[in-house]
C-alpha angles and dihedrals in degrees: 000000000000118000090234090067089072088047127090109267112247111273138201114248113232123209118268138103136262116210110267087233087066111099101255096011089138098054084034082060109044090054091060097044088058124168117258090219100057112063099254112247114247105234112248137143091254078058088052102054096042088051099046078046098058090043090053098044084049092053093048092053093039080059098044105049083060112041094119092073120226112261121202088256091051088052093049100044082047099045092042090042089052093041082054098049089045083057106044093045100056092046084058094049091236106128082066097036102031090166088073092059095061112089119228098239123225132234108305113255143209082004100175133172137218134175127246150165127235114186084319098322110127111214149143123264104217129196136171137174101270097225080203117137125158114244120283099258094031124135108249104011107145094034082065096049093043086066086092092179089065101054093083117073118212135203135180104215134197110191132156129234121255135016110025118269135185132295147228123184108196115194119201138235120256122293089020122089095121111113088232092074108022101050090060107037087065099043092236100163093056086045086062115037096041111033090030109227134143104245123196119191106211111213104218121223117288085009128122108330090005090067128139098186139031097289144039114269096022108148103025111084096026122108088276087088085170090073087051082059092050089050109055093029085058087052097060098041088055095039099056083051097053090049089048095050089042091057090044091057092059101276108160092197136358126194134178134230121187142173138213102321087010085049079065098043086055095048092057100041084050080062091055114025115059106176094078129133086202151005120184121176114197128203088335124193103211116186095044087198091065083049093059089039093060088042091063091052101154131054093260090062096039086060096047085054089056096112100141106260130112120247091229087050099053090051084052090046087049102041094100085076102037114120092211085058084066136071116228121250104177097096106255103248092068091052104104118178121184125173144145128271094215085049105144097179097040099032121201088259080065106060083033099067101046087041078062095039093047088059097259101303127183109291138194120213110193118186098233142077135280094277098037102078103081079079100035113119096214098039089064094037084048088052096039091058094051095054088051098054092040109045119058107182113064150055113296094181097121138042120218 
């Protein structure tokens, strides 16, 4: 006899509300005021554990993202740095109009290749001079270009021999950006060998060997928000290049795949770049200052993030890189949006808002947590399919 036929049965949560004193009333909650839009998770003890999972795995990076604590000095550099940009932004009209903050990029240049090997993946390391420079006038400007490190844009690349094919560039979730996690959590040899097509992974700013502290990602979620507009504005600075660069060498069509942070990214790049066969954005969490919110749960963490600024002043400061600022120019039957119902970071409020943003496109709900759906069935049937409606040029004889 199986070991689930002495457990409860799955159940349905009802609305309602627990008391806040209540260990996990939040997360208790948010489960039974539940959107309409988003199918409502069934209460089990595999729920549970994805859940208690995805709650861990928010408080660790909450911490750390913040293990150099804020000194008086750090606050006021950050407060004075964001009071600035505010500032500046809105003298430039650019919290209204944030398309006119993003910088056209030139040609890429010294772009070099070397080969490399990935847990038996063969693959090119590719790298290339990032031309990205905040704007003159810019709050934190040569902070940002003193992070040398980061001046170099790398790229782990599949692509066949002979005639061009399509591509697609994949850019990775927070914390990741080293071949040895992102290749296969996107499946990407598969990707390659089977669909055919050319795939680029994309390394996104202060990540892997872009890195500024010990590990990849510092800088970018902390209470200094100016580095997390640097970063996205760099990457789409770099990104449009790469695209760009790509199109020039021959490329008949290019799409883009990200996940988590790189589910933002997307977002953002489908607000900006039109030309696209896809773009998928997968478990995306979309106001990245909810997000931070949600990463300094506690009141330690709270009190490191006390740098002076107002929350809402800080999602007005950001909103030059907010998807949901942009419309989207990417037509509407190649946006493609997956994520998980028991998603702590990305919540379900997040892919629903860009799902409404986005004008309603097809969405795929999985019943599992933000780190679950590289194994997730109908994630990659859901992603299969839109390769194949979206791509027109290569062989569709396999499924991921």
């Amino acid at each position: 006899m199986k070991i689930s036929s002495f457990l409860p049965k799955s159940c349905d949560l009802h609305n309602g509300s627990v008391p806040r004193w209540i260990p996990g009333a939040t997360t208790i909650n948010d489960f039974l005021h539940w959107p309409d839009e988003a199918p409502k998770p069934k209460l089990s003890f595999g729920a549970i554990a994805m859940v208690g999972v995805d709650e861990a795995l928010m408080m660790g990076l909450g911490i750390a993202s913040r293990l150099h604590f804020p000194t008086t000095n750090y606050r006021k550099r950050c407060t004075d740095e964001m009071h600035d940009t505010l500032e500046f932004f809105t003298a430039k009209g650019w919290i209204d109009k944030p398309r006119g903050y993003h910088q056209s990029p030139p040609a890429l240049e010294k772009v070099k290749f070397k080969h490399d090997t990935s847990r038996g993946v063969h693959y090119e390391h590719m790298t290339f001079e990032s031309a990205y420079v905040p704007h003159t006038g810019e709050a934190g400007r040569s902070r940002w270009l003193g992070y040398t490190a980061n001046q170099t844009g790398h790229c782990w690349v599949l692509r066949h021999s002979g005639p061009q094919r399509p591509w697609l560039i994949n850019i990775h979730g927070y914390r990741m950006g080293m071949p040895y996690i992102d290749l296969p959590f996107f499946h990407t040899q598969a990707l390659h060998e089977n669909k055919g097509l050319n795939i680029l992974h994309y390394v996104l700013p202060l990540h892997g060997p872009r890195k500024i502290g010990a590990s990849s990602g510092d800088g970018v979620l902390t209470p200094d928000y100016l580095n997390l507009i640097h970063t996205e504005a760099q990457a789409m600075f770099e990104l449009r290049g790469i695209i760009n660069w790509l199109r020039n060498d021959g490329a008949p069509q290019v799409g883009v795949h990200g996940i988590s942070l790189g589910g933002y990214t997307t977002a953002l790049l489908a607000g900006l770049e039109g030309d696209l066969a896809c773009a998928i954005a997968g478990v995306p969490a979309i106001n990245l200052v909810r997000t931070t919110q949600r990463l300094n749960q506690g009141k330690l963490l709270s009190v490191m993030d006390n740098t002076g600024m107002s929350w809402r002043d800080i999602e007005r400061m950001t909103q030059v890189i907010s998807p949901i600022a942009l419309k989207p120019k990417v037509p509407a039957d190649r946006r493609y949006i997956y994520a998980g119902i028991l998603d702590r970071l990305a919540r379900p409020e997040d892919p629903i808002d860009l799902w409404k943003h986005w004008g309603r496109p097809k969405i795929q709900w999985y019943a599992g947590n933000h780190l679950t759906f590289p194994w997730e069935k109908t994630v990659n049937t859901f992603i299969d399919n839109a390769l194949n409606d979206c791509y027109t040029n290569y062989s569709k004889t396999s499924t991921l």
